[in-house]
N, C-alpha and C positions, 0 to 999 in steps of 0.2 A: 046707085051708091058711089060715094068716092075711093080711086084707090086706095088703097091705104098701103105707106110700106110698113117691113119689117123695123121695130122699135130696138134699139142699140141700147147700153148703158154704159159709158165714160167710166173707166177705173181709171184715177190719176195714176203716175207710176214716176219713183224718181227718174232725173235724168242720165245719174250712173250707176251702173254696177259695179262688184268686183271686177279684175279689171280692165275697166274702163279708163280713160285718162281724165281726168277734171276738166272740165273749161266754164268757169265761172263769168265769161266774155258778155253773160245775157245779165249779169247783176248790175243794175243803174246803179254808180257811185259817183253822187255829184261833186263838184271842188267841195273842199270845206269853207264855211263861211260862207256860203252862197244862198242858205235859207235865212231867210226872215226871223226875228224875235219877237212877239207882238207884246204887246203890253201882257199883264195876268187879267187885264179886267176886258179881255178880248170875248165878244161875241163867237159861242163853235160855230156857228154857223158862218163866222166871217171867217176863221182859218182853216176851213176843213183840206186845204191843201199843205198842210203840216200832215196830214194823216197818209200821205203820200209820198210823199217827199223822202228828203235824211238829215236830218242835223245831225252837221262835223262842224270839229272845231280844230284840230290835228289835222295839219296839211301833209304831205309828202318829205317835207324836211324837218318835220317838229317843230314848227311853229303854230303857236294857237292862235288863230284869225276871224274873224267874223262875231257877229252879232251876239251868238250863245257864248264867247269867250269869257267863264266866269273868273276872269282875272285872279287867281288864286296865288296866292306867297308859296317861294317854294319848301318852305316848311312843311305846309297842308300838302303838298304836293309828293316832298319826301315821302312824309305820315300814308299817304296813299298808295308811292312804291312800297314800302314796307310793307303795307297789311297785304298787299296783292301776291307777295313773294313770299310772304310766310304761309299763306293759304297754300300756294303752288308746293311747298315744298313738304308741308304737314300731307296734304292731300298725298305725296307721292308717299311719304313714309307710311301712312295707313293702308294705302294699296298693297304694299307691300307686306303688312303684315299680314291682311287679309288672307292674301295666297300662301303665308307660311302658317292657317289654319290659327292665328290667335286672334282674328275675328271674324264674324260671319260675313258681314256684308262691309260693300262700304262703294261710295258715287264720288267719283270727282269731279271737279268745276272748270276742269282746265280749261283754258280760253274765255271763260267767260267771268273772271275775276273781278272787273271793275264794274259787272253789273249789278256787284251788290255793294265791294266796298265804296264805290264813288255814292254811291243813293247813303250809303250809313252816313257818310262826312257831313252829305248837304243836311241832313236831318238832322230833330235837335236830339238829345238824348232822353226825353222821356218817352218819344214817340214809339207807336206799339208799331212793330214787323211784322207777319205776315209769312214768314218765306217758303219756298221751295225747298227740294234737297237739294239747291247746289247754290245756297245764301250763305254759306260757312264764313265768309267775308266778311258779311255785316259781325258777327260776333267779334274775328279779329280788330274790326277797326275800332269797336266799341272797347275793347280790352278784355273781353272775356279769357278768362286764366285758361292754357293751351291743356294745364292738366286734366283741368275737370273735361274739354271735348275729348281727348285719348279715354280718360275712365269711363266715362261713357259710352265709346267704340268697344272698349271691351269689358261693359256691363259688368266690371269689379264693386268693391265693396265703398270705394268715392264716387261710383256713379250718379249722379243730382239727380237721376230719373229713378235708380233703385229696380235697374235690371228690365223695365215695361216697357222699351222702345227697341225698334230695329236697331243697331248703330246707326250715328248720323242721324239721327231725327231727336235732334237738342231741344233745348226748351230752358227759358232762361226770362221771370218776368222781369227782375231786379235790371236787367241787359235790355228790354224791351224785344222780346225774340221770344213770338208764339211760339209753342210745339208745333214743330211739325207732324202733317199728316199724309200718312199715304196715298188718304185720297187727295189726289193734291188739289181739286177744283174747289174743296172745300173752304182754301183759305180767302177764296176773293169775298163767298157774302158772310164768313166770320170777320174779317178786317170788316167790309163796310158797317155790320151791326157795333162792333167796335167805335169804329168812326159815330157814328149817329148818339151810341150811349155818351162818347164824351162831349157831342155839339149838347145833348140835352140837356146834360150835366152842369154845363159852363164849365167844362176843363179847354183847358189852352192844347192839350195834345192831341197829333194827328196819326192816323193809321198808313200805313203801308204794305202791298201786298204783292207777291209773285206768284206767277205759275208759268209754267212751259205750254208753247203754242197749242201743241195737243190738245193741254184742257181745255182752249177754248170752244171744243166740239161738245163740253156738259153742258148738263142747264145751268150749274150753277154758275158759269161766269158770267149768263143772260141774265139770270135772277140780281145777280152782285149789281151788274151795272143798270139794271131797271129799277134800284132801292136808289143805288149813289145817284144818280141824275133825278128821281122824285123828291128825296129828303136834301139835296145837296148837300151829301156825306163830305165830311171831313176827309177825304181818303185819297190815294194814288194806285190805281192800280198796273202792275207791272205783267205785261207779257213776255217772255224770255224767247224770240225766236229762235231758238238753234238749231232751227233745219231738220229736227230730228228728234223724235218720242222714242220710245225704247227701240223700234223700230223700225217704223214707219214716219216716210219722211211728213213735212209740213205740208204737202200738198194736203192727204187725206185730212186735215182738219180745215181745209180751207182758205189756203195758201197759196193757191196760185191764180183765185178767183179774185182776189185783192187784199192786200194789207192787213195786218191784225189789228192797227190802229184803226184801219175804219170802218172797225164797229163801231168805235165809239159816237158814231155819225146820228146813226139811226137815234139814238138814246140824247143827243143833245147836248152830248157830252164832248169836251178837248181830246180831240187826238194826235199825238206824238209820235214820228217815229223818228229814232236814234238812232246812229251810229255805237251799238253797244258794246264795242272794241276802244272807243273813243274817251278815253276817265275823263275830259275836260267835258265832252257832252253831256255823258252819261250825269254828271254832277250838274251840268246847269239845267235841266230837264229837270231832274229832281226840286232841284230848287225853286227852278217856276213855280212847278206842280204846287209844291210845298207851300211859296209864300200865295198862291192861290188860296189853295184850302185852310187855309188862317186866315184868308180877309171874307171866311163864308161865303166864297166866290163857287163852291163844288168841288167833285171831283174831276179827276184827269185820268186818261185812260195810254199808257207809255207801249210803245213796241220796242224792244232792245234785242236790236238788230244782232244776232252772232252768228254764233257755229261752237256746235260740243265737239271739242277736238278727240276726246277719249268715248269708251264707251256708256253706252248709257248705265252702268253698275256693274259691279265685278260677276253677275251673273248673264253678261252678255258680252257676245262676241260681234264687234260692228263690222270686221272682215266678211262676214254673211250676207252681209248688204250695201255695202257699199266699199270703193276704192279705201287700200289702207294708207293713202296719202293725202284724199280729199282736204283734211285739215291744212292743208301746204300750199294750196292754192285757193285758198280763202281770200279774198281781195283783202278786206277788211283787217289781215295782219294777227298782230298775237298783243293784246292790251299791254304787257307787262311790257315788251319791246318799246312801241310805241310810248309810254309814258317815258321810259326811260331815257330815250332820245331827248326828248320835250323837254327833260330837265340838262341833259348836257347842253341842248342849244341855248338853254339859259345859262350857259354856264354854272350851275349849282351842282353839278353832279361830275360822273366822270364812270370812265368803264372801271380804274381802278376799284373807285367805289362799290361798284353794283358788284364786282366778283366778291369782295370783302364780304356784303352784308348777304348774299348768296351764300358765304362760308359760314357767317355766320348765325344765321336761321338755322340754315341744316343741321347743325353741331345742336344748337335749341331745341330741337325737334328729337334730334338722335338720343338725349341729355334726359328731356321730357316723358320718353318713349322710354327709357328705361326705367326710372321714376314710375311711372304708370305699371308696366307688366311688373316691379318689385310687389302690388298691390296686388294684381291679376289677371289675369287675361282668358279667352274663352277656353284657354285648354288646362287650365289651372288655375289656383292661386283664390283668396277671398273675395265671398260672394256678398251681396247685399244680406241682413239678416231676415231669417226666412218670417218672423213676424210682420215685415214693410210690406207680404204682399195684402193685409188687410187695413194699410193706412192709406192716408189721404186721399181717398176718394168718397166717402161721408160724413159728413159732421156728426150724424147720429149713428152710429155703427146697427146696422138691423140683427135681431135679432139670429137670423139662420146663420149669419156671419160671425157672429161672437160665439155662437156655438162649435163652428167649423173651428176658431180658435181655440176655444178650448181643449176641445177634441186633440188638438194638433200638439197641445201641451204648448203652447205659447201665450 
């Protein structure tokens, strides 16, 4: 018989702890503008080195250079700072109420801001989302009223959902912004069934979808992308690296074995991956994607490269697992920085500026946030009316159910 040794088993493990000092020195960050752009009617098989790679477009000085430079007016570009800075600063106000106990939960997006509003802009407006909990951006950029997302955090009597969701998991069809679900892997093969109903259809719109790298360990991000690569869904699908599930880093899903984008390999599918700190990449990514899946070319499979600066939800503490500075030596920067720049070097902007409209969001927000708890909030104040809990979720209301209503005297 052959020897045989003792059989071992590989537990990834990140590569800091509390603390530890950061050294991000092992992150490939190529110049910007140094990847290719290929046509959209591009063979996967012929780019699969995009799936490795990083499209930049934002160089060191703020300027936009190379090939994915979606040469944007700085209007669009304004419209961009804006939605990115009102998220930053709503997000900070609901944190905060959270811990002052008038609402229950609530997840912020810090740092990773242009990975939703830059995909909103390149998008057309009737096109259905998909998102995450930390897509609150796409609603900004779209114009969803700031009041109805606060009424919602705190499931008062304007809440659009009427009290049935966690805070923060919105839903808005009129905005094109699925409900969010908890289980987040769910959203990739409801976006592609999405997708494929409106290619059957003969509708013009296209679907868009997130989830955080972690899910990509369900099946259902396997199932999503084995439908979009057979039917060639109308779809995009979006993985949100940020290094980090509630608590466990990106290695355990598969992260340090190769790239999120290339999965998309196996399936025959385009894979991208982005600089997701990067709002001029992040946007023309999008865009490809998008004018792909309109010319019935397929889907596309996006990696948006970040880092969650904050914790994973206000019921976790990321001091437990990793450095409380990590977010600071992120190579990749802080999106909102970075744009900002982008637009002084264009001359369109200016730091005067950006404290201004800093001042004033905040004051919006503070203004909004009063507005809202006048209404209610979890420790007080009007509730949805108690008959909404037996609406809209039947057309034909069942029998055991109108009973319960009555019962109830409603």
């Amino acid at each position: 018989m052959r020897n045989r040794g003792q059989l071992s088993l590989r537990i990834p493990q990140p590569k800091f702890r509390p603390g530890d000092i950061p050294d991000f020195s092992n992150v490939v960050v190529p110049p910007a503008g140094s990847v290719e752009r290929p046509p959209i009617d591009a063979n996967p098989r012929e780019i699969t080195s995009l799936a490795y790679s990083l499209i930049r477009v934002l160089d060191d000085d703020g300027q936009a250079v190379g090939p994915w430079n979606p040469r944007l007016d700085a209007e669009t570009l304004r419209k961009g700072l804006r939605a990115m800075m009102l998220t930053r600063a709503y997000d900070n106000r609901m944190y905060h109420a959270q811990r002052q106990g008038k609402i229950s939960f609530y997840i912020k997006s810090a740092g990773e801001e242009a990975t939703s509003v830059a995909f909103a802009l390149a998008l057309e407006r009737d096109d259905m989302c998909f998102p995450s909990y930390r897509q609150q951006g796409l609603l900004f950029a779209r114009g969803y009223p700031l009041i109805d997302m606060m009424c919602q955090c705190y499931s008062n009597a304007r809440d659009p959902n009427k009290g049935r969701q966690l805070p923060i998991m919105y839903s808005s069809r009129e905005f094109g912004f699925f409900t969010i679900s908890g289980n987040l892997g769910t959203q990739f093969p409801q976006a592609v069934g999405w997708a494929m109903a409106s290619a059957y259809k003969g509708g013009e719109a296209i679907a868009a979808a997130w989830i955080g790298e972690g899910a990509t360990a369900e099946g259902d991000f396997h199932h999503a992308l084995n439908f979009a690569s057979v039917y060639r869904a109308p779809v995009i699908l979006n993985v949100v690296n940020n290094q980090w599930a509630i608590s466990s880093f990106q290695g355990i899903a598969g992260g340090e074995e190769s790239t999120f984008a290339s999965r998309a390999i196996g399936h025959n599918l385009p894979g991208l991956r982005v600089d997701g700190n990067d709002f001029l990449a992040v946007y023309a990514v999008a865009a490809w994607a998008a004018e792909r899946a309109r010319a019935n070319l397929g889907a596309t499979l996006i990696e948006l490269y970040t880092y969650r600066a904050e914790g994973h939800s206000t019921s976790d503490d990321p001091a437990r697992y990793r450095p409380t500075d990590e977010w600071k030596a992120w190579p990749l920067g802080d999106p909102v920085d970075r744009l900002k720049r982008h637009l002084i070097a264009l001359d369109e902007w200016s730091e005067k500026q950006h404290e201004a409209l800093g001042e004033e969001l905040a004051l919006l927000v503070r203004e909004t946030q009063r507005e809202a708890e006048a209404i209610g909030a979890t420790d007080g104040g009007a509730r949805p009316p108690r008959e909404t809990m037996f609406e809209d979720v039947f057309k034909d209301v069942p029998e055991h159910l109108r009973r319960q209503r009555e019962q109830a005297g409603l």
